[in-house]
Each structure stands twice: as structure tokens, then as C-alpha cells.
C-alpha positions, 0 to 999 in steps of 0.5 A, spaced: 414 831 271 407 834 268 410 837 261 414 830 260 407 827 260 403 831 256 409 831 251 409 823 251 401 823 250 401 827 244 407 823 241 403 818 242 398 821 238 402 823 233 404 815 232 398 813 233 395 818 226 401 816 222 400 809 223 392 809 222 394 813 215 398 809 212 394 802 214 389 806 209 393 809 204 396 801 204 389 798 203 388 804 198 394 801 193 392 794 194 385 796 192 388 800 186 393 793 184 388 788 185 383 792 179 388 794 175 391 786 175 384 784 173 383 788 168 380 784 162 378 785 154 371 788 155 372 792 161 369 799 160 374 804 163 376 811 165 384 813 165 387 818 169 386 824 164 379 822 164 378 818 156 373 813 157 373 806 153 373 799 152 378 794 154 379 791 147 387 787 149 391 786 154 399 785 153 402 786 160 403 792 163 400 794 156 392 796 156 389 797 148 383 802 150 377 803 144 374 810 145 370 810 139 369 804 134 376 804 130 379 810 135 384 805 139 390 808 143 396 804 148 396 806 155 399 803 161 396 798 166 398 804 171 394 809 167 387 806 168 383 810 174 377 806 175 373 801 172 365 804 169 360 799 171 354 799 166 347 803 169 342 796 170 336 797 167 333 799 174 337 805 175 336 807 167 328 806 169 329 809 175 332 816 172 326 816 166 322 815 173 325 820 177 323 826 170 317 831 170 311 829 166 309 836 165 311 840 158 315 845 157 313 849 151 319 853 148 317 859 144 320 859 137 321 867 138 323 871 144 316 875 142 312 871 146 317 872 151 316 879 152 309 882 156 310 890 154 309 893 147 315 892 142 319 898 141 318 902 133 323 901 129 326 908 127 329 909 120 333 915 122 340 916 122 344 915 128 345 923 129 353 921 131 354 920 124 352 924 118 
């Protein structure tokens, strides 16, 4: 009787999980559908390979992306991955805060980089060679 209750409990458990999965994986599509039906011309966006544009048209299930002025391309409504916000102006500040004041000097060659005594040149033949 012991061995029927724990198997009753894991079977439980089991459906439990599969039932709280797919309740997120379903919230997850209906996220996924919402945006992409709401696209609209303006929209800055990422598709799934990665190219980044703007909205320029919608023609239904047909999304008109401009990478670049002049670059546009045709993808599927299904293509488009994320919408891009724009950075606002306090976080465009926030990332210049957030920078060291401090100067960093390059040097223009690696001379200066060097502690030690440069190295003579020699104009004698490599003796492998003759």
C-alpha cells in the first residue's frame, strides 16, 4: 500500500509540473501575438536573426523593415522578435554619469611603454643565410 502512495504522489507532482509549464509557455505565446499584432510603421525592432530597423509598412502578415535610409527588406509578422525601446534621455545621461572623469593618456608609440634600454640594431647577416 506504501509503494502505491508514493507513486500516486509523484504522478501528482508530475502533472502538477506539466500543468504549471504550459500555463506559462501559453501566457508566453499570447505576449508573443499581442506585440506582434500591434506592430505599427515607426516601431524600432529586432528580428529573429538579429537585424535591427524601423517599421516603415504593414501589409498584413508582411512587415516592411528599413535598416539603414534606403536599406528596406520584407519579413513575416512571425519574423519580428522584440520591439526596441528608445534609451530616454535619463538613462543616455545616466550612461555619461556613470564614465570616469579621468584621462587616459595613449602613447603615440610603444617606446614610451617600454622601462628597459632599447635593444642595438645589428646590420649583420642572419649566419643561417650566406
Amino acid at each position: 500500500m506504501g509503494s502505491n502512495t508514493s507513486l500516486f504522489v509523484i504522478l501528482v507532482l508530475g502533472v502538477g509540473a506539466m500543468f504549471l509549464l504550459s500555463r506559462n509557455q501559453r501566457k508566453q505565446q499570447k505576449a508573443q501575438q499581442s506585440f506582434r499584432a500591434n506592430l505599427a510603421v515607426g516601431q524600432q525592432v529586432m528580428t529573429g536573426s538579429g537585424m535591427f530597423g524601423e517599421v516603415v509598412d504593414v501589409d498584413g502578415d508582411e512587415i516592411t523593415i528599413e535598416s539603414t535610409p534606403g536599406n528596406r527588406s520584407r519579413w513575416l509578422r512571425a519574423a519580428i522578435a522584440k520591439v526596441i525601446e528608445p534609451p530616454t534621455e535619463d538613462e543616455a545621461d545616466d550612461d555619461l554619469d556613470d564614465e570616469d572623469d579621468e584621462d587616459i593618456e595613449v602613447p603615440d608609440d610603444l617606446s614610451s611603454l617600454d622601462d628597459g634600454p632599447a635593444a642595438p640594431e645589428s646590420d649583420t647577416e642572419d649566419p643561417g643565410h650566406k
